[in-house]
N, C-alpha and C positions, 0 to 999 in steps of 0.2 A: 320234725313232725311229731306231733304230740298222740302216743299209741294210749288206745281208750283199753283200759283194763277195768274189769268187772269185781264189785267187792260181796260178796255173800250176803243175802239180806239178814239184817239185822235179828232178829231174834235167834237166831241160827251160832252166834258169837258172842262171848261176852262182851259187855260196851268197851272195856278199856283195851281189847286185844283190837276189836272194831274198828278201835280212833287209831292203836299204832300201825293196824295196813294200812287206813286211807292216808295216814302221815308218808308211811313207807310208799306206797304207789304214787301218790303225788309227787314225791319227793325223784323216783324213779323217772316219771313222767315228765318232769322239768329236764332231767337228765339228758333224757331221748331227744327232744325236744331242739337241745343247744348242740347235739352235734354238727349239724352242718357251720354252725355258728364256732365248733372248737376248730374246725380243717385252719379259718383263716387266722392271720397272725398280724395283719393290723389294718388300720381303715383303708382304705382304698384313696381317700384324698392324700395322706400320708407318702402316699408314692405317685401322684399325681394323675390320679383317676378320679372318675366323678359316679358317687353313690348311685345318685339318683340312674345315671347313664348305664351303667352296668347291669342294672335291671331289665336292659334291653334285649340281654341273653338270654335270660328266662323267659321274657313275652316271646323272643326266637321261636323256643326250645315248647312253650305251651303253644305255639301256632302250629308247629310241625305236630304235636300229638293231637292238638281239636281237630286236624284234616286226616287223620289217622295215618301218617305217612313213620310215626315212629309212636314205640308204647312208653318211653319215658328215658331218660338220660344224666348223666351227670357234667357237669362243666366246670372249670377250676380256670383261675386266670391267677398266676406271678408276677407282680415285677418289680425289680429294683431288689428280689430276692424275697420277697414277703408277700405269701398268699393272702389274698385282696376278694376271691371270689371264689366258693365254693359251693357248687349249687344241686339238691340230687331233686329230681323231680319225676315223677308219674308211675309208672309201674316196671318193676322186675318181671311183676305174671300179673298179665292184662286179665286174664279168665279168672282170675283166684285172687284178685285185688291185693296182691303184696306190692308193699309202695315199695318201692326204689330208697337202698339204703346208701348210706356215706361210705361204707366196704365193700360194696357189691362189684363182683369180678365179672370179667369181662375178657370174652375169646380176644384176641391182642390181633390173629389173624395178621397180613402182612407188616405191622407193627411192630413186629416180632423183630425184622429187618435189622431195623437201627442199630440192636442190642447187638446180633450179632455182626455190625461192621465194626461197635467196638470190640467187642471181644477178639476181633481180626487186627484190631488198630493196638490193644497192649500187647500182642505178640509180634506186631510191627517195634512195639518200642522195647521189647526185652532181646531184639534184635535175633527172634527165632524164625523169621522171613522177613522177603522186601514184596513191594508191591508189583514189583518184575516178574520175578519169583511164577515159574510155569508149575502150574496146577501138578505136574507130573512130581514135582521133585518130593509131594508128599504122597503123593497117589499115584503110584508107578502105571494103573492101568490107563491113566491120558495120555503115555507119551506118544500112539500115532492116531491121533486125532485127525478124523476126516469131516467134510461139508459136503450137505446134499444138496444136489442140485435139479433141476426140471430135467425131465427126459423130453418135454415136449415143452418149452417157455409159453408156446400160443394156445396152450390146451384152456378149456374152462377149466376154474376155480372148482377144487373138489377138495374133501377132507382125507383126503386118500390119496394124494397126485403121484403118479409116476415117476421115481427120483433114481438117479445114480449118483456114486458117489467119486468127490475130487479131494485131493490130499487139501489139507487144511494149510495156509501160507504159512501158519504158526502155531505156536501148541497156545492154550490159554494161561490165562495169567490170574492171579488174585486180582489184579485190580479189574478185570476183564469181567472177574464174578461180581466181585462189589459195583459195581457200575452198569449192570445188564447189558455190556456190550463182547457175552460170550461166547450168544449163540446155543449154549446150553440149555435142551428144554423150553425154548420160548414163545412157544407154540404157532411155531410157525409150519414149513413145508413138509418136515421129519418126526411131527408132533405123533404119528402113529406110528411110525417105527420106534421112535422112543419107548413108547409105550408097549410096541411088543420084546422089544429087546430088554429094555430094561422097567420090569411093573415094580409099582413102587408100593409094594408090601407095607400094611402096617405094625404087623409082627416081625418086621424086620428091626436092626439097628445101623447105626452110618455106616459102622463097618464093613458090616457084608452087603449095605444098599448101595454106598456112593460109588466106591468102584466098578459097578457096572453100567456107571451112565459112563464113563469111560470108552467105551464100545460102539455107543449112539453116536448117526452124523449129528453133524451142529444144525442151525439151521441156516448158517449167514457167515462167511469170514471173521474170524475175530476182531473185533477193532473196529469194524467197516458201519457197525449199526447199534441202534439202541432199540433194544426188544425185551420184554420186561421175562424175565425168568420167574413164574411164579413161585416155584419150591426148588427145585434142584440146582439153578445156580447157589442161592442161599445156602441151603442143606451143606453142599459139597466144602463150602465156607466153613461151617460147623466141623464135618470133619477135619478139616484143616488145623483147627482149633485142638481139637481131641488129638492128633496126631504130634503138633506141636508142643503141646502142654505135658504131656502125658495121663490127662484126664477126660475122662467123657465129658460131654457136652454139657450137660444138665448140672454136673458134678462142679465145674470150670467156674462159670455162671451164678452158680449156689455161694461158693466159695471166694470168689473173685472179683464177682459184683455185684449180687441181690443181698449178698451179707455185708459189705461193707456200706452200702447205699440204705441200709435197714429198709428191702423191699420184701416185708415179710410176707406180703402175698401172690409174689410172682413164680411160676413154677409150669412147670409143662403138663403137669398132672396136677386137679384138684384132689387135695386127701377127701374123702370122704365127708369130715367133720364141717368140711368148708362149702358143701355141695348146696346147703341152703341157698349160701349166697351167690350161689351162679345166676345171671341174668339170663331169662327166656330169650332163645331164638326167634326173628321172625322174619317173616318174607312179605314184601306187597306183591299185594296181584295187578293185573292190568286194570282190575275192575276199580282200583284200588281199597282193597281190604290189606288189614295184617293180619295173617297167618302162621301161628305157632308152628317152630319146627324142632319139635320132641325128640326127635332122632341126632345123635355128635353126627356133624358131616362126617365122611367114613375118612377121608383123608385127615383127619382132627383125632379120630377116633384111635390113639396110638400111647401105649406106655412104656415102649422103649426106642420107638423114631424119633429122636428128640429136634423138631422142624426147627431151625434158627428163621426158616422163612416164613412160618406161618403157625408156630404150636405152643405159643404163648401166651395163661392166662395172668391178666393182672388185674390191680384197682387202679381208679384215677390217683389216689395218694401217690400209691408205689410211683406209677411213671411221671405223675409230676419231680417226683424227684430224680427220676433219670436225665429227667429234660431240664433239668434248674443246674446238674451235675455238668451238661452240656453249654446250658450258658454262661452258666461260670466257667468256663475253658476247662473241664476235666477233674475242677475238685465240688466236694459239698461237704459241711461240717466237720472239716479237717481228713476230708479221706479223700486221697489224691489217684482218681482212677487212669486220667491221662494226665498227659504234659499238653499245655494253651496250646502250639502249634500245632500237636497233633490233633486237636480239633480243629484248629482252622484247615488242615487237611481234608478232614472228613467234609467238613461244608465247602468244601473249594470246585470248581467246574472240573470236572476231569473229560467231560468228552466232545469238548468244543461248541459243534455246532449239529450235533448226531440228536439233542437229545428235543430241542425247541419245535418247531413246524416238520422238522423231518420226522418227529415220533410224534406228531397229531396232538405235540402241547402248544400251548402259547408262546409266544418270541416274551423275549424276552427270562425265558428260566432256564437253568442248566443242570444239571448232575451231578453230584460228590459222590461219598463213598457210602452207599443205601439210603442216601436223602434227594429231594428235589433243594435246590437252591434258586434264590430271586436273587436273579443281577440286575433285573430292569424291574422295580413294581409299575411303571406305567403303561409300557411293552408288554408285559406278562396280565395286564389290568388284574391285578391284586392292592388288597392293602397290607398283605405283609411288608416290614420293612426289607431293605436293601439286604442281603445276606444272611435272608433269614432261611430257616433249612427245616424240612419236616417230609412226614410222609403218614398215610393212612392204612386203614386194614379196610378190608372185602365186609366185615359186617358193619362197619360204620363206626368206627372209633380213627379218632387225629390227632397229630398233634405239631406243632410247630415250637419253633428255638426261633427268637427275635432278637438277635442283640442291638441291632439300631433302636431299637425302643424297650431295650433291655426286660422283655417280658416272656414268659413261656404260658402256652395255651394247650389245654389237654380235653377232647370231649369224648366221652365216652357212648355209647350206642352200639344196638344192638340189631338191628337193621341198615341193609348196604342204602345210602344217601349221598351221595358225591353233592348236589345243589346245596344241603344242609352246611358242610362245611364254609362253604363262602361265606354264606351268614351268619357264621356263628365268627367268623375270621372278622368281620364288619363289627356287628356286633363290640366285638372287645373292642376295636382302633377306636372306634367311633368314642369310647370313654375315655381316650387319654386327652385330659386338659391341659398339661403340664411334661415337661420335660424331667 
């Protein structure tokens, strides 16, 4: 996008200083200009996509902002290992007309997930746990784990229902967190006892927080259900992480994989210097308007909680290349974060039949280890391919891993949209001409 910069009227400058700004500003201005044009790395027919057809994203991406359903967005499409499509469009701050830049960061909100089931999966392979491995053996206060149950099963539906509590069949498991079949925090029957038993401070750290969800009933047997844990299964993951490793979470992360992945703008906390490029919060109304939300959600609002579930800012750059990292089985540009199988791990079905019409998704999809996976795309009516794995965040950013069509897709927003993804998932398929 070509930024209009102002040169002093003339008489005010000598002519010859005159001619070298308008050289120098132009010269800049070309600059600005071709960034979205630097993200990609070669034509899109090249890896058998169609120019013309990938334009369909953007007309997407401008239909959702002319209905004002979103203030502006970025999109990126890989495949065959070569960014093909990188696209920033409409506004960072709709009120203050700042257009939407190529680094513009982005709450990661459940996004955040993925990062940390790897970070859970290379201390699976430095053989510091197994995925059996009961929650307690790092976190001594899980070992009597109990499940809450109805005091009255025929009562109405209340936010508040009468429970007592039965010994748990079993203590929980890592895999049990990475899979959301823990029980833990899932907002289900226990959802306020949770919350008075264990409040989840954000002047706290894992240390002194996760151990006291420990204490909380579950809401469901372990094993028995797929109920999504918005932050505290995850979180308690993170610790896990920090307990294993011997490093805090942020530190692990920094260290382990946002440095060797050169994701120089991912981090749980924006410094300061980088605060420009936050993209504005917003909300639709029913009435449908978007509405700026100036205020860090207070659960976001944290600089030593460090959320694996939800407290992750990034750019499209950065997590395209977590996700390129992923479809290439574990390496990118010579840095070898997993081993091939231990990803196909992560994208494998682990919870059967718990996760399709019994958790009010589509037949046809299943569960890995903090991804959705497509075993059926015709059952599932998706155009992801067969095995492909991804998962999104609460303010509207997604992404997916495609290895049948060898491509990764990352869209970033800033407003919660669930319908937007399908089309923007269409969108991309709809351009592969070629195998």
């Amino acid at each position: 996008m070509l930024t209009k910069l102002s040169i002093p009227h003339a008489p005010t400058l000598p002519l010859a200083l005159k001619h070298y700004l308008q050289f120098t500003l132009i010269s800049l201005g070309l600059a600005l200009s071709a960034n979205s044009v630097a993200q990609t790395s070669a034509s899109p027919e090249s890896v058998g996509l169609s120019s013309e057809r990938l334009k369909r994203i953007d007309d997407v991406m401008t239909r959702y902002m002319d209905n004002d359903y979103i203030s502006g967005s970025i999109t990126a499409v890989a495949r065959h290992g070569e960014t093909v499509h990188f696209s920033a469009q409409g506004y960072m701050d709709r009120e203050n007309a700042i257009d939407m830049r190529d680094d513009a960061i982005f709450r990661m909100a459940s996004m955040s997930k993925p990062v940390t089931g790897v970070a859970i999966l290379m201390m699976l392979e430095e053989g510091k746990l197994r995925l059996e491995d009961p929650v307690s053996k790092f976190i001594p206060e899980f070992t009597n784990t109990t499940v809450a149950m109805l005091t009255d099963p025929n009562a109405e539906p209340s936010r508040d229902p009468d429970i007592y509590r039965t010994p748990a069949s079993r203590e929980i498991t890592v895999r049990d967190l990475l899979t959301h079949t823990s029980g833990l925090a899932s907002s289900g029957i226990a959802s306020r006892t949770t919350a008075r038993m264990a409040p989840r401070s954000t002047s706290a750290d894992l240390a002194s927080y996760i151990p006291t969800l420990g204490a909380v009933p579950l809401d469901f047997q372990p094993g028995t259900k797929w109920q999504y844990s918005l932050l505290a299964g995850i979180e308690t993951l993170g610790r896990i992480v920090e307990v294993t490793s011997g490093m805090s979470f942020d530190q692990f992360l920094q260290e382990r994989l946002f440095g060797p992945l050169q994701m120089n703008d991912t981090s749980f906390v924006v410094p300061d210097d980088k605060l420009p490029r936050l993209v504005t919060l917003y909300e639709r109304t029913e009435e449908g308007q978007l509405v700026r939300q100036d205020e860090t959600p207070s659960w976001l609002d944290t600089e030593t909680l460090f959320s694996g579930g939800g407290g992750l800012y990034s750019t499209t750059s950065d997590y395209m290349r977590f996700a390129q990292m992923l479809l290439n089985r574990g390496e990118l540009d010579g840095e070898r974060i997993l081993g091939t199988r231990t990803v196909e791990l992560m994208a494998s079905n682990h919870v059967g039949e718990l996760y399709g019409p019994a958790a009010n998704r589509a037949e046809g999809l299943g569960f890995g280890l903090t991804v959705e996976v497509v075993l059926d795309p015709v059952l599932a009516n998706t155009r992801r391919g067969q095995g492909s794995f991804s998962w999104g965040g609460a303010f509207g950013t997604y992404f997916w891993v495609d290895p049948y069509n060898d491509l990764v897709g990352v869209m970033m927003i800033q407003t919660p949209n669930g319908d937007l993804r399908t089309d923007f998932i269409n969108a991309v398929i709809q351009a592969i001409v070629e195998d």
